[in-house]
C-alpha positions as CSV (number, residue, x, y, z in Angstrom):
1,X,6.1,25.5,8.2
2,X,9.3,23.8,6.5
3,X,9.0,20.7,5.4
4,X,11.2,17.9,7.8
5,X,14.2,16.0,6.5
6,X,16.3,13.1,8.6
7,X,19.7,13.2,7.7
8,X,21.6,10.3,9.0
9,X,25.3,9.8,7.8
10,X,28.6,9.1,10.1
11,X,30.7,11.0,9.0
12,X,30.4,14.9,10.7
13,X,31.7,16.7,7.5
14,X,29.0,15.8,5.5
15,X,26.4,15.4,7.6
16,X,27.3,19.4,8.1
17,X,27.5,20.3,4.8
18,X,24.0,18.1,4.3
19,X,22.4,20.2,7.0
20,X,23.6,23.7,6.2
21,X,22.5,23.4,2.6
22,X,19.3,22.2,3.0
23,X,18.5,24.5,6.2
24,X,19.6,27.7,4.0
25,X,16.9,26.1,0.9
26,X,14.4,26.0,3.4
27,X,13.9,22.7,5.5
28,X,14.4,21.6,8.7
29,X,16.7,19.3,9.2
30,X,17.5,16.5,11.9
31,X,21.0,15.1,11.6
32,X,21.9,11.3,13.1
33,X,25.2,9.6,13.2
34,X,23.9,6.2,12.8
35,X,20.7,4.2,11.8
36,X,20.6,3.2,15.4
37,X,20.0,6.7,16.1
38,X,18.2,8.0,13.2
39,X,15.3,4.8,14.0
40,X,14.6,6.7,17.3
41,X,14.3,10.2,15.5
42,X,12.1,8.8,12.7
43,X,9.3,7.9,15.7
44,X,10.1,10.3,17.4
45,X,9.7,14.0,14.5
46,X,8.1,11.9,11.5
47,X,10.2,13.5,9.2
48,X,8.5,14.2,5.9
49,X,11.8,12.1,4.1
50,X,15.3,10.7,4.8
51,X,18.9,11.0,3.8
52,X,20.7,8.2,4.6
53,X,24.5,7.0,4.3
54,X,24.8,3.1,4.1
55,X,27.8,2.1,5.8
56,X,27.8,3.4,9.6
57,X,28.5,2.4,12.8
58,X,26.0,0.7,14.8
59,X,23.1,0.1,12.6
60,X,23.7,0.4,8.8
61,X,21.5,2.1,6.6
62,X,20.0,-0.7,5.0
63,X,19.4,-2.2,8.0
64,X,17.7,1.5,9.2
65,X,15.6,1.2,6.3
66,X,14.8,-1.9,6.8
67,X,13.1,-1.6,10.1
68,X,11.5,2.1,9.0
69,X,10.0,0.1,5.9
70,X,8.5,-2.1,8.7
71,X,6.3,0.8,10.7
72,X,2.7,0.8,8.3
73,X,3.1,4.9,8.9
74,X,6.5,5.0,7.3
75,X,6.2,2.5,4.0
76,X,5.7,5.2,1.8
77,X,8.2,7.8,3.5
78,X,11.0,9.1,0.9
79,X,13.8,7.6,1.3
80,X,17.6,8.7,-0.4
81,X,20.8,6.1,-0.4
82,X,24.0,8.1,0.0
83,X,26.8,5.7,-1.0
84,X,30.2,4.6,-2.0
85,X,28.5,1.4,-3.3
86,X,27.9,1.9,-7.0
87,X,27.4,-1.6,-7.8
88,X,24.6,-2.8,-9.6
89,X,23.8,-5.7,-6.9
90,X,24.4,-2.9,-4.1
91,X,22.0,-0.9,-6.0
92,X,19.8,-3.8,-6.3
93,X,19.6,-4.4,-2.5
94,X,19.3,-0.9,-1.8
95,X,15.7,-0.8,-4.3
96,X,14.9,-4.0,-2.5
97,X,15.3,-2.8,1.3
98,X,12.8,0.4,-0.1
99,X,15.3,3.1,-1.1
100,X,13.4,5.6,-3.8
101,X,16.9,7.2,-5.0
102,X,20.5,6.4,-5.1
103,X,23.4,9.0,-4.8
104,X,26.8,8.4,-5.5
105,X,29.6,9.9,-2.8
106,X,30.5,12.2,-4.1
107,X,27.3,14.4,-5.2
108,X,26.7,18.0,-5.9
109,X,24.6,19.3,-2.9
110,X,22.4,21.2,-5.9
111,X,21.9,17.6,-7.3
112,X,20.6,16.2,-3.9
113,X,18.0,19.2,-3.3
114,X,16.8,18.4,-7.1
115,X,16.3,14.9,-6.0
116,X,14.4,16.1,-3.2
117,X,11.8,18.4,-4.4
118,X,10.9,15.9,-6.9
119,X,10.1,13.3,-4.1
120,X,8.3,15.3,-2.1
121,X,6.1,16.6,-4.8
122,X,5.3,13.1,-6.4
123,X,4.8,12.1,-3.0
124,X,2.7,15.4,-2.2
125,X,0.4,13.8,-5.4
126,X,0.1,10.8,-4.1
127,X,-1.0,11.8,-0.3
128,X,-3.6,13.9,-2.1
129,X,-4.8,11.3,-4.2
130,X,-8.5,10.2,-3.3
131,X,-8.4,7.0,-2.0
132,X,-11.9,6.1,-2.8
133,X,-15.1,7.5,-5.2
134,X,-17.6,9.3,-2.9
135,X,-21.2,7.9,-2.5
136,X,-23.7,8.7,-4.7
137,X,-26.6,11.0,-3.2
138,X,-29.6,9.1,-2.9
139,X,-32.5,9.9,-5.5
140,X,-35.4,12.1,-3.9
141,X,-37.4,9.0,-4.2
142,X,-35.0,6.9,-2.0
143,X,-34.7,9.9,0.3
144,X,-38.1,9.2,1.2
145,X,-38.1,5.4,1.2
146,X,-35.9,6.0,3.9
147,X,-37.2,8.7,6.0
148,X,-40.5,6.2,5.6
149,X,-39.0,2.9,6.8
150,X,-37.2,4.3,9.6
151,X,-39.2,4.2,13.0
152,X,-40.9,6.9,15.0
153,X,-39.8,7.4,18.4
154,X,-41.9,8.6,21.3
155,X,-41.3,12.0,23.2
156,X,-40.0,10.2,26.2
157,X,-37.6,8.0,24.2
158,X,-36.4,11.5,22.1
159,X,-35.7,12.8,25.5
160,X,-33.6,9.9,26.9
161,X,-31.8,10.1,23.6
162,X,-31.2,13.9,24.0
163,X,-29.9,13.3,27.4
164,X,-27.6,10.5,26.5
165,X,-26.4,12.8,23.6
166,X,-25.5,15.8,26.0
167,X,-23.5,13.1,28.8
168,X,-21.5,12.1,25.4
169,X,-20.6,15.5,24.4
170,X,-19.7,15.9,28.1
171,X,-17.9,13.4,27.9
172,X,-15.9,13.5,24.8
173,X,-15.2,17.6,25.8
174,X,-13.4,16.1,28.8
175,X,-10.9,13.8,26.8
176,X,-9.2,13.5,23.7
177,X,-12.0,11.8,20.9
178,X,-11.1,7.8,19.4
179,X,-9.8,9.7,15.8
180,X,-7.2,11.8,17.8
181,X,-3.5,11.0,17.1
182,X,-1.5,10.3,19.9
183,X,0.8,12.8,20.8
184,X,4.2,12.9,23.1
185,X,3.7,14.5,26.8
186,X,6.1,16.8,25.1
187,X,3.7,17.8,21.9
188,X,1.1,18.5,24.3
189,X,2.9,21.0,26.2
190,X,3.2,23.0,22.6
191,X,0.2,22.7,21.6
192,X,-1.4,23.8,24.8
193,X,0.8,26.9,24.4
194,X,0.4,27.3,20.5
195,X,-3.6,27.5,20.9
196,X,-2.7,30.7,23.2
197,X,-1.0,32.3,20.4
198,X,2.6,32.1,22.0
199,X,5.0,32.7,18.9
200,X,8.0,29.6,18.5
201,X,10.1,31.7,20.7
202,X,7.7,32.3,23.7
203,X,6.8,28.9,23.9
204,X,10.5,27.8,24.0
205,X,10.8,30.3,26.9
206,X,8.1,29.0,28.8
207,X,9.5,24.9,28.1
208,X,13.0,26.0,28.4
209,X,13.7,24.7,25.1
210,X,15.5,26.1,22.1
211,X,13.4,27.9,19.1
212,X,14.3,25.2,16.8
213,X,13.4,22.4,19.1
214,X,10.1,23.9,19.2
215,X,9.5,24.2,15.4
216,X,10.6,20.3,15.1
217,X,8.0,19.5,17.6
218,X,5.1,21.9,16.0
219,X,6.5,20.3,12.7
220,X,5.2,16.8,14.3
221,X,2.1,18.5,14.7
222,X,1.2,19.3,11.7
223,X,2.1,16.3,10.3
224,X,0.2,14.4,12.6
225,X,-3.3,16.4,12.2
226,X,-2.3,16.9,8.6
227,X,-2.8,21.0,8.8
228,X,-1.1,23.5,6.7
229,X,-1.2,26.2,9.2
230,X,-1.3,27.5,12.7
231,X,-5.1,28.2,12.4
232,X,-6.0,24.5,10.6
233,X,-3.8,23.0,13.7
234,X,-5.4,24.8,16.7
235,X,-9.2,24.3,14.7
236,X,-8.0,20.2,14.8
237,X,-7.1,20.5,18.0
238,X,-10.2,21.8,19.3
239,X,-12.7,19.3,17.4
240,X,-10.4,16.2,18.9
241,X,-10.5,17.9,22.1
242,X,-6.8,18.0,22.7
243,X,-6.4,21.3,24.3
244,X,-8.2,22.2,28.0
């Protein structure tokens, strides 16, 4: 699945030219004409990094930033200036609002798809990056301190126990479990139709939505379950009980 990239700039020629480049290297691309805009689309696809123009109408892109920088989910999103501020203070603000790269307008398209493969990979390092040492496996002598200190339970309290366990599972079968992320009404429709095996196309028929609407939303998906595939996905799905 192509990797997701916001592109938010007011003016419509090179927001196009943005778009078509990056579409034709592989991505998938959702174009805004203002920060105001561009805020909405960032909750609404999680795009997996953002190109951004600084002065627009509405809401400017350090203001945009700004308020994305604010969302815990989205402090360590990629994030690209476009700009006809080369100063070094308007550089300076731009580092400061939480801007990873500046381009000056104007740039070679070649030069902005450099930039951003070397963002996503170092940031594609960084999400795999174990955030903490596992624990050690307990010696075979603590293994059975353990097993020796904990406390034996009667039959009848193993069956109560056994019961309680299968009204849980019930339970947790008939809704979605405390670790699943929370997905749009929208996002639910797909995936109930993606664990069918409907192709982007047939579910887009069934939703009466367009084939690239529906490959932004299974986009979402992904990144929300953090799967790689199709199969990873539906597997998530159906341990979080999201599907019927």
């Amino acid at each position: 699945m192509p990797l997701t990239i916001l592109v938010a700039d007011d003016d419509f020629a090179t927001r196009l030219s943005i778009t078509d480049y990056l579409e034709f290297t592989g991505y998938s691309v959702i174009p805004a004409e203002n920060g105001k805009e561009a805020l909405g689309l960032v909750e609404e696809f999680q795009p997996h990094l953002i190109v951004t123009d600084i002065t627009m109408p509405e809401m400017d892109g350090y203001e945009f930033v700004r308020r994305v920088r604010t969302r815990p989910a989205f402090r360590l999103l990629p994030v690209i200036f476009l700009t006809e501020r080369t100063s070094t203070q308007e550089r300076i603000r731009g580092y400061q609002m939480g801007c990873d790269n500046y381009l000056a307008k104007p740039f070679e398209l070649q030069e902005l798809g450099a930039v951003i493969r070397s963002l996503l990979d170092r940031y594609a390092l960084i999400a795999q990056a174990p955030s903490r040492s596992p624990e050690p496996e307990p010696t075979p002598t603590e293994a059975r301190s353990r097993a020796n200190d904990k406390p034996e339970e009667d039959f009848l309290t193993q069956k109560s126990n056994t019961g309680d366990s299968l009204r849980d599972s019930s339970a947790s079968r008939a809704s979605p479990s405390q670790n699943a992320p929370s997905l749009t009404q929208r996002e639910r429709e797909v995936l109930d139709l993606l664990t069918e095996g409907l192709s982007n196309i047939q579910i887009g028929s069934r939703l009466h939505l367009s084939p690239r609407t529906v490959e932004k939303h299974v986009s979402s998906l992904f990144r929300k379950t953090d799967s790689n595939n199709r199969a990873e996905l539906v597997r998530f799905a159906m341990e979080h009980h999201l599907v019927r």
